[in-house]
C-alpha positions as CSV (number, residue, x, y, z in Angstrom):
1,X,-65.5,206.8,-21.5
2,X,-65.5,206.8,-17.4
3,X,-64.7,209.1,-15.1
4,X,-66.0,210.0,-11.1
5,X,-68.6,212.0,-13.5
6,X,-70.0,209.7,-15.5
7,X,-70.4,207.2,-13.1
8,X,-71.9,209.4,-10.7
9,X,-74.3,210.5,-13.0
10,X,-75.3,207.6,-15.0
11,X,-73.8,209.5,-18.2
12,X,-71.9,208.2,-21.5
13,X,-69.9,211.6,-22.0
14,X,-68.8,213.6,-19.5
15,X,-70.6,216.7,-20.4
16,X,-72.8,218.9,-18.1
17,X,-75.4,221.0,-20.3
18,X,-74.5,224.2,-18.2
19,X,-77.9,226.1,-16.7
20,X,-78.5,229.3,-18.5
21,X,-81.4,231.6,-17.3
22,X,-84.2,232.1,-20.1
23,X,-82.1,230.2,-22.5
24,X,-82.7,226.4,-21.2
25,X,-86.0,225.0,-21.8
26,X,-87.2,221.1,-22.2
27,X,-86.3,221.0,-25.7
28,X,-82.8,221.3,-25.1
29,X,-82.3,219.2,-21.9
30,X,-84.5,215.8,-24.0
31,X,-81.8,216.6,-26.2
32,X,-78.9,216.6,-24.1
33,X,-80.1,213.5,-22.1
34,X,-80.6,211.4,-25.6
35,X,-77.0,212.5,-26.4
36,X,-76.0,210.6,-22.8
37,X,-74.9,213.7,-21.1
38,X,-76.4,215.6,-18.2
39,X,-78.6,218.5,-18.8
40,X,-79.3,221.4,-16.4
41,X,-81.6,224.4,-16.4
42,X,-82.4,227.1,-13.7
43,X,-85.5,226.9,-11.4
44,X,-86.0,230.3,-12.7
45,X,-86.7,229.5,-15.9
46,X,-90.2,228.5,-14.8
47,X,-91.5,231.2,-12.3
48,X,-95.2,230.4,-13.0
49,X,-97.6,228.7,-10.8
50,X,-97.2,224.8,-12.2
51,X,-94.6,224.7,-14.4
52,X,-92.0,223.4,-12.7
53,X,-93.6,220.9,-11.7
54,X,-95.2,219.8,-15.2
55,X,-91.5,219.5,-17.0
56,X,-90.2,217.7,-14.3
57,X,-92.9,215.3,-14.5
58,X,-92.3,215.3,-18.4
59,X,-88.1,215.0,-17.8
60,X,-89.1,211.9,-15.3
61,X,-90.8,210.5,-18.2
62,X,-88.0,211.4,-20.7
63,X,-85.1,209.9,-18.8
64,X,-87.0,206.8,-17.8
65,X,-86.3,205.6,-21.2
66,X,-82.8,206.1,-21.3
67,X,-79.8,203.9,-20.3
68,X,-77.5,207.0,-20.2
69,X,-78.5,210.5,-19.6
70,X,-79.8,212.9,-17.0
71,X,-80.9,216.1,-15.8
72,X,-80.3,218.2,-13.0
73,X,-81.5,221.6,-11.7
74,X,-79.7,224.4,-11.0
75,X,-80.8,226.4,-7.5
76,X,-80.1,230.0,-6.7
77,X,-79.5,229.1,-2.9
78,X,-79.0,233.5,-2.0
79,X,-81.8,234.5,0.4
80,X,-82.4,237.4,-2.4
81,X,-84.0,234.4,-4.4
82,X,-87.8,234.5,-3.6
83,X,-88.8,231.5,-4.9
84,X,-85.9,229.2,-3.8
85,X,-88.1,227.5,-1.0
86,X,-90.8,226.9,-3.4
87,X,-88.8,225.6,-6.1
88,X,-86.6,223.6,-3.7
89,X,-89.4,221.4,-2.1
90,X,-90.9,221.0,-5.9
91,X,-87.2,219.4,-6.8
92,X,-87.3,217.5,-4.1
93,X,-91.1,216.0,-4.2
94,X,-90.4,215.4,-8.1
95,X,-87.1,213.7,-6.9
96,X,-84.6,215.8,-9.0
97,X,-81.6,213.4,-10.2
98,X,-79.0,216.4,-9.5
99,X,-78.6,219.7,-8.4
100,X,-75.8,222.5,-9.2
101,X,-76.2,225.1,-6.2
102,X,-75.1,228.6,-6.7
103,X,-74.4,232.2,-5.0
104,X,-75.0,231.1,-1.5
105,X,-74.9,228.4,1.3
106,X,-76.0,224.5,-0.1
107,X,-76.4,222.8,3.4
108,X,-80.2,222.5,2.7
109,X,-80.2,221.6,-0.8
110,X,-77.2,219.2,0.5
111,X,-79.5,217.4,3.2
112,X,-82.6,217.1,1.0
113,X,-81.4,216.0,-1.9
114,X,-79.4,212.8,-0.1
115,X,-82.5,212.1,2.1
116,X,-83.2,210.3,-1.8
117,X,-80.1,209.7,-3.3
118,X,-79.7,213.1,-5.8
119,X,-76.2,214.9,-5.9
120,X,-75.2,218.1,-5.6
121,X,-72.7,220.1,-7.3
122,X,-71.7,223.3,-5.9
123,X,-70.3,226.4,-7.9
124,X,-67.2,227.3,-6.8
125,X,-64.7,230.0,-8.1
126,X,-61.6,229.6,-5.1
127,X,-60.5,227.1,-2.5
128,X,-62.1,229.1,0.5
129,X,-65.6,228.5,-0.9
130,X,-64.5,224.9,-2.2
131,X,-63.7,224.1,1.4
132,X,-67.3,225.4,3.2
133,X,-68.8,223.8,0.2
134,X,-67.0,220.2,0.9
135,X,-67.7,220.6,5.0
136,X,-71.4,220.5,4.4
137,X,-71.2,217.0,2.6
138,X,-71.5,217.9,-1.7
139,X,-70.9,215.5,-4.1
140,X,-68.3,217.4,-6.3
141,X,-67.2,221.1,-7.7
142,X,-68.3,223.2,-10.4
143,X,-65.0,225.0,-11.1
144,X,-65.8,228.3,-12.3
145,X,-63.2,230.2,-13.9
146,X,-62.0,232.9,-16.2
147,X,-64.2,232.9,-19.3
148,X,-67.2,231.4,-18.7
149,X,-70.6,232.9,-19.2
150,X,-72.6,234.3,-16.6
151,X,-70.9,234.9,-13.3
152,X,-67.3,234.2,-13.9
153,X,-64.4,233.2,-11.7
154,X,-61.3,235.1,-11.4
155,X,-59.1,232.1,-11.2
156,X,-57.9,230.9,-14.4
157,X,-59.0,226.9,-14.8
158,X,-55.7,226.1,-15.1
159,X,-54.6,226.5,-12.1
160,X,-58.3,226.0,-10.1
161,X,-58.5,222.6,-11.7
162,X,-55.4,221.4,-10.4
163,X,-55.7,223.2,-7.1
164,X,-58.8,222.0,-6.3
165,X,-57.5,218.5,-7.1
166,X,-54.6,219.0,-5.2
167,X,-56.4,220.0,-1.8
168,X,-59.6,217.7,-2.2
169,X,-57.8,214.4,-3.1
170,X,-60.4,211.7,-5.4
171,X,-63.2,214.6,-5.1
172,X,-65.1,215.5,-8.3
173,X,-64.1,218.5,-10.2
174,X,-66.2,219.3,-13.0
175,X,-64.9,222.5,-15.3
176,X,-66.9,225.6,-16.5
177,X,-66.0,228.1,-18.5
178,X,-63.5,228.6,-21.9
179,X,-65.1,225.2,-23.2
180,X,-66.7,225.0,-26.5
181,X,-64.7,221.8,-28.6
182,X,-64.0,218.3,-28.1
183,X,-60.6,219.5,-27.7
184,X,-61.4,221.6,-24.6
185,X,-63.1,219.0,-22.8
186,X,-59.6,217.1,-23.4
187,X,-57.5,219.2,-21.9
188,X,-59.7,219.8,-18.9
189,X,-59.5,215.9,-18.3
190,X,-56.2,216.2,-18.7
191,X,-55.4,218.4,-15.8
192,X,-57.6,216.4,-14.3
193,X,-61.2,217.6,-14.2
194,X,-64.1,214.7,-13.8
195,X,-65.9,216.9,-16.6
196,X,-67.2,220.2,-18.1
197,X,-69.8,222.1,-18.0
198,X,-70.9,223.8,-21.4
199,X,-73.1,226.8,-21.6
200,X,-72.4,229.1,-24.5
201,X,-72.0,227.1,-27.4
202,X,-75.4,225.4,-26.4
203,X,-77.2,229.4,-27.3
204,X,-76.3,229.0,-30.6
205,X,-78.7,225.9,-31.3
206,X,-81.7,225.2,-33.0
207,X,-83.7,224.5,-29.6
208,X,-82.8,227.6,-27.9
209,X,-86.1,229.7,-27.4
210,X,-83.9,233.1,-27.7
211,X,-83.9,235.4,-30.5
212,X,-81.9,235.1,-34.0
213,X,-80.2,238.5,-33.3
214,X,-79.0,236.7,-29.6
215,X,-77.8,233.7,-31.8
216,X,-76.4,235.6,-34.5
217,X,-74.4,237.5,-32.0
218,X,-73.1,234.5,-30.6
219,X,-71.5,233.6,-33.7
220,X,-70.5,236.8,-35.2
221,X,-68.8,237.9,-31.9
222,X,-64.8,237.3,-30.9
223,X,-63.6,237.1,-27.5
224,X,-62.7,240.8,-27.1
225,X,-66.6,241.2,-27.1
226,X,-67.2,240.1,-23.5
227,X,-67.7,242.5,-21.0
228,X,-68.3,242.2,-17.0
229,X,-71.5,244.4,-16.2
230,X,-72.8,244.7,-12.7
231,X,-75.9,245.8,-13.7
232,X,-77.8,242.7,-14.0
233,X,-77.4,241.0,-10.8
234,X,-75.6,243.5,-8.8
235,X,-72.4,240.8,-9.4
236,X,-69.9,240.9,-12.5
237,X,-71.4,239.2,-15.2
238,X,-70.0,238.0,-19.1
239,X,-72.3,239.6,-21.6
240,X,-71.8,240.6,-25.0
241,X,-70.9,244.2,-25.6
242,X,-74.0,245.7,-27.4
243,X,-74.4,249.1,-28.0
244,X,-77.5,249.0,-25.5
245,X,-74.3,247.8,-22.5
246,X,-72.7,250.4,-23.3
247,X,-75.3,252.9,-23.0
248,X,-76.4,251.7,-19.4
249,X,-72.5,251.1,-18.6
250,X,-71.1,248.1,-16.5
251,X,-70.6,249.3,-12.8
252,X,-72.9,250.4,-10.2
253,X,-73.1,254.3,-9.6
254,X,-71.7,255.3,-5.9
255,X,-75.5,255.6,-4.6
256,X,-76.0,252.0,-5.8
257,X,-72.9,250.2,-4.2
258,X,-73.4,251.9,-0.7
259,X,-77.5,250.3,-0.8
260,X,-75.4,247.4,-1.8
261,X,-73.2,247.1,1.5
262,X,-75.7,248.8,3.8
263,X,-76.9,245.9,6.4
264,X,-80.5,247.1,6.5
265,X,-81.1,247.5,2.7
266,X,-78.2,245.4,0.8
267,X,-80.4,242.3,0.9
268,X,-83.9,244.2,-0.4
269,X,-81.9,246.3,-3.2
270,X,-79.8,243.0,-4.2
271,X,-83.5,241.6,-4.7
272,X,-84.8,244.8,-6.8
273,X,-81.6,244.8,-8.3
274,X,-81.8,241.2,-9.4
275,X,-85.5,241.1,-10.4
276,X,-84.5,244.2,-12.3
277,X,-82.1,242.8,-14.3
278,X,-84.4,239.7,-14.9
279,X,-86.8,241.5,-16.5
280,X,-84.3,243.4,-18.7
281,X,-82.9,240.0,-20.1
282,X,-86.1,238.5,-20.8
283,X,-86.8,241.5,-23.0
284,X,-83.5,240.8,-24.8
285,X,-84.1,237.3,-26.0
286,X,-87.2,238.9,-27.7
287,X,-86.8,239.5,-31.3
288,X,-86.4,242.9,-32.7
289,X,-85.7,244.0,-29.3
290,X,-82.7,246.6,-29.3
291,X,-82.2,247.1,-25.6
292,X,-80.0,243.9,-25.8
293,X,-78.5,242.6,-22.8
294,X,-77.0,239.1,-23.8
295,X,-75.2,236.7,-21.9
296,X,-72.5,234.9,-23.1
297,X,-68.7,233.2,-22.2
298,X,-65.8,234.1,-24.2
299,X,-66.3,231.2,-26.4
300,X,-67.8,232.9,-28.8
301,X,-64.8,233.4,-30.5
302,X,-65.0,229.5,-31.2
303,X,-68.7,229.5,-32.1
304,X,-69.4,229.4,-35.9
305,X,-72.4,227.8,-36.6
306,X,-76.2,227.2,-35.2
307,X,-77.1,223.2,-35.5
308,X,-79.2,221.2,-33.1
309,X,-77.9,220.5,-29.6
310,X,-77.1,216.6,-30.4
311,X,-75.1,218.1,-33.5
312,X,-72.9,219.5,-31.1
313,X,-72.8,216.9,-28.8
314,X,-71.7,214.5,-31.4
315,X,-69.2,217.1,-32.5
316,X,-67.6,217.2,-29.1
317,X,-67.4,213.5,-28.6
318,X,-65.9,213.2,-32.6
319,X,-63.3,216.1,-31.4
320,X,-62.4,215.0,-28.2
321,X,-61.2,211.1,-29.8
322,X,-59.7,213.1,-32.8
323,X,-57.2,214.9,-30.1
324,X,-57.0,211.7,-27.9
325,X,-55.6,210.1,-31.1
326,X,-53.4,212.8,-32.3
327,X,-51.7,213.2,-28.5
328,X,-51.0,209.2,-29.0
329,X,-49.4,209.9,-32.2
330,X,-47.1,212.4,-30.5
331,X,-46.2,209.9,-28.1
């Protein structure tokens, strides 16, 4: 199967292993990149003197064996990222296949990454930021949209995909969000996405280094469960409703938002606020931890089972030529 994806990529399937902080790890990415998709994890997964640099050495290694498959990381590009710098000239030394850039500018991930020959993909939730985005020279769109884990889009995919296809004519659009089948990823080509990126279903696997309670939740929970919360990042996030969310609540208080739009501290309190809200999720994926923060899309409601990442890789592809047939059989 080709598409502007695949063959940017060097992939089989064109399937993006979505970044998802603490829940990524090398385990998961070998895994993807065996399956022939692409696999992508946040630098901040790896905040310690020397690690990024050690997996990436040990990913090199990995995908140097492989006719089809990759990685890429995924860069907070906000100044409120301290180690962005850091991490960014590690990628870069390391020579970093790809790179999915979000919550800020890309033009310097952009410029280093094609002194070498490495993409970028760029997060993107509306045309506007699509359009500064294209200007600064990226290889394609992540299209974020309603439903996806994390920090959602507003814009349903249905009409983002297309839109974004219609303005940016032969561009790569790669869909997030709302995706956790073989049939998914088929209608997303269909309106005529390049790929998908897949993050939720990939938390309930064997190789994810969270709890059982986080996994469990995954697949006990429907799609009424998600919640937006601003209180992990300072920006609306998908989480599952625990009873601990609700406790805390899901906006900012008045005292909170107006450090959040004040010019001299929003950039220092979007830090605290940030590093706040990382150490409260790390604590979650702990077992027997009841303060639970967990992230999660709305495709929970299609998640019934924990198996190993190539499991459901293999799923997806079995899926997806199951509803190619059947639409042929319409016809």
């Amino acid at each position: 199967m080709q598409t502007k994806l695949t063959t940017l990529l060097k992939i089989n399937f064109p399937v993006i292993m979505a970044p998802m902080f603490l829940v990524s790890n090398k385990a998961m990415i070998v895994e993807g990149m065996k399956s022939g998709i692409a696999a992508c994890f946040p630098s901040l997964n790896y905040r310690n003197d020397g690690e990024l640099e050690k997996l990436l050495d040990e990913l090199n290694l990995e995908k140097s064996k492989l006719e089809y498959g990759t990685y890429g990381v995924n860069l907070i590009v906000q100044k409120t990222n301290p180690l962005y710098e850091k991490h960014l000239k590690v990628c870069v030394e390391k020579q970093v296949p790809f790179y999915i850039t979000s919550l800020g500018s890309p033009k310097q991930v952009i410029e280093k990454a094609h002194n070498y020959g490495a993409k970028v993909f760029c997060d993107v939730t509306n045309l506007e930021h699509a359009q500064k985005c294209f200007d600064l020279g990226c290889d394609g769109f992540i299209a974020v949209g309603q439903g996806a884990g994390g920090h959602a889009g507003n814009n349903s995919l249905q009409i983002l995909v297309p839109a974004l296809k219609e303005k940016f004519k032969n561009f790569p659009v790669i869909s997030a969000g709302g995706i956790a089948s073989g049939e998914g990823i088929l209608s997303m080509i269909a309106l005529g996405a390049d790929g998908v990126s897949v993050g939720t279903r990939f938390i309930a696997s064997t190789e994810a280094a969270v709890s059982n309670e986080y996994k469990n939740s995954i697949v006990d929970s429907g799609m009424n469960d998600i919640v937006l919360t601003e209180k992990i990042s300072g920006t609306p996030c998908t989480i599952i409703n625990t009873p601990f969310a609700k406790k805390i609540g899901y906006k900012q208080n008045w005292f909170e938002k107006m450090l959040s739009n004040n010019s001299r501290t929003k950039k220092y309190f979007k830090m605290w606020v940030q590093l706040s809200g990382m150490k409260k999720l790390e604590q979650s994926i702990k077992p027997g931890n009841y303060n639970t923060l967990w992230c999660a899309g709305q495709t929970v409601q299609l998640i019934h089972d924990i198996i190993p990442c190539a499991e459901i890789i293999n799923r997806f592809k079995i899926e997806y030529n199951q509803a190619y047939k059947k639409l042929q059989e319409i016809n």
